[in-house]
C-alpha positions in Angstrom: 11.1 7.7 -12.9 11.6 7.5 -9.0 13.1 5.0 -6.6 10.0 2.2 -6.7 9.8 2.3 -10.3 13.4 1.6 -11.0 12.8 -1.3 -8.0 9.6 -2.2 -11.0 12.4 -2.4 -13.9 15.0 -4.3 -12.5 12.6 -6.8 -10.9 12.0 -7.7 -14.4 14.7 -9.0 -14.7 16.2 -11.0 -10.9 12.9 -13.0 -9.6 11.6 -11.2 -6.7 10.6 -7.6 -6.3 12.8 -7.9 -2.6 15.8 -9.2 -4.6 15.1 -6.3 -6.8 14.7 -3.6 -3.8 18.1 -5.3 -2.4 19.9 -4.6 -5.6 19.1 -1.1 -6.2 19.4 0.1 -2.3 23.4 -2.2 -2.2 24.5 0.3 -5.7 22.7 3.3 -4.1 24.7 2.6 -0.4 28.2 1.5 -2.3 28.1 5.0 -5.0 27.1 6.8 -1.4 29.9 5.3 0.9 32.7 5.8 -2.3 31.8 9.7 -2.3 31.6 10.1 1.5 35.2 8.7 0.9 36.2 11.4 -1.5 36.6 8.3 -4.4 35.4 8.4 -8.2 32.7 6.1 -8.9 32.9 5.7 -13.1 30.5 3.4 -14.5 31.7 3.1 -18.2 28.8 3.7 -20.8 26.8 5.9 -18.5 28.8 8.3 -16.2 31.1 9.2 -13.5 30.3 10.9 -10.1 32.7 12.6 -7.9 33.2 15.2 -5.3 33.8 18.7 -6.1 34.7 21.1 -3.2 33.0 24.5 -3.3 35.2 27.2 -2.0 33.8 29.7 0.7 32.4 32.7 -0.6 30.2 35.8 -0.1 26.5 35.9 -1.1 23.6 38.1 -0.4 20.5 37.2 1.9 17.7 37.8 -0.7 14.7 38.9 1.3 17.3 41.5 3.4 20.0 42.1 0.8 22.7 41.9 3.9 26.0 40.0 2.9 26.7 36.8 4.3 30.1 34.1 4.4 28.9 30.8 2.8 30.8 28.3 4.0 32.7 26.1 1.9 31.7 22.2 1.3 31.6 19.2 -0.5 29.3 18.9 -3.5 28.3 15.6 -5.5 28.5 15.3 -9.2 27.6 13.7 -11.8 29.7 14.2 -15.7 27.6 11.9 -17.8 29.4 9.3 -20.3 29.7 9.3 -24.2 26.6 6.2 -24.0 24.2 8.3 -22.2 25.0 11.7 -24.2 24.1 9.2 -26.9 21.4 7.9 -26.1 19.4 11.4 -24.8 20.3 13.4 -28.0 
């Protein structure tokens, strides 16, 4: 399933496929603007996301084998709820 077909499911349900479009892309934008701000976004039944920092480190360049610093950085994630587990297995 991709963006437009979740837009399909949910106008299903509100009246318009616009109204539908406007719902998805507001829960997208307010998950988006609560990581940007380091918060945790749980949504009981189906998960939490959160930021996770990723120290720096040293890697390898695979084509040269040279090493190289990664830099450290901010990483989404996603730690799926009890529901969801559930409901996949």
């Amino acid at each position: 399933m991709n963006k437009s077909d979740l837009v399909n499911e949910v106008a299903k349900i509100v009246k318009t496929k616009k109204d539908a479009q406007g719902a998805v892309d507001s829960v997208f934008s307010a998950i988006t603007q609560a990581l940007k701000n380091e918060d945790i976004v749980t949504i009981i039944g189906f998960g939490t996301f959160k930021v996770s920092k990723r120290s720096a480190r040293k890697g390898r360049n695979p084509q040269t084998g040279a090493e190289m610093e990664i830099k450290a950085k901010n990483v989404p994630k996603f730690i799926p709820g009890k529901a969801l587990k559930t409901a996949v297995n």
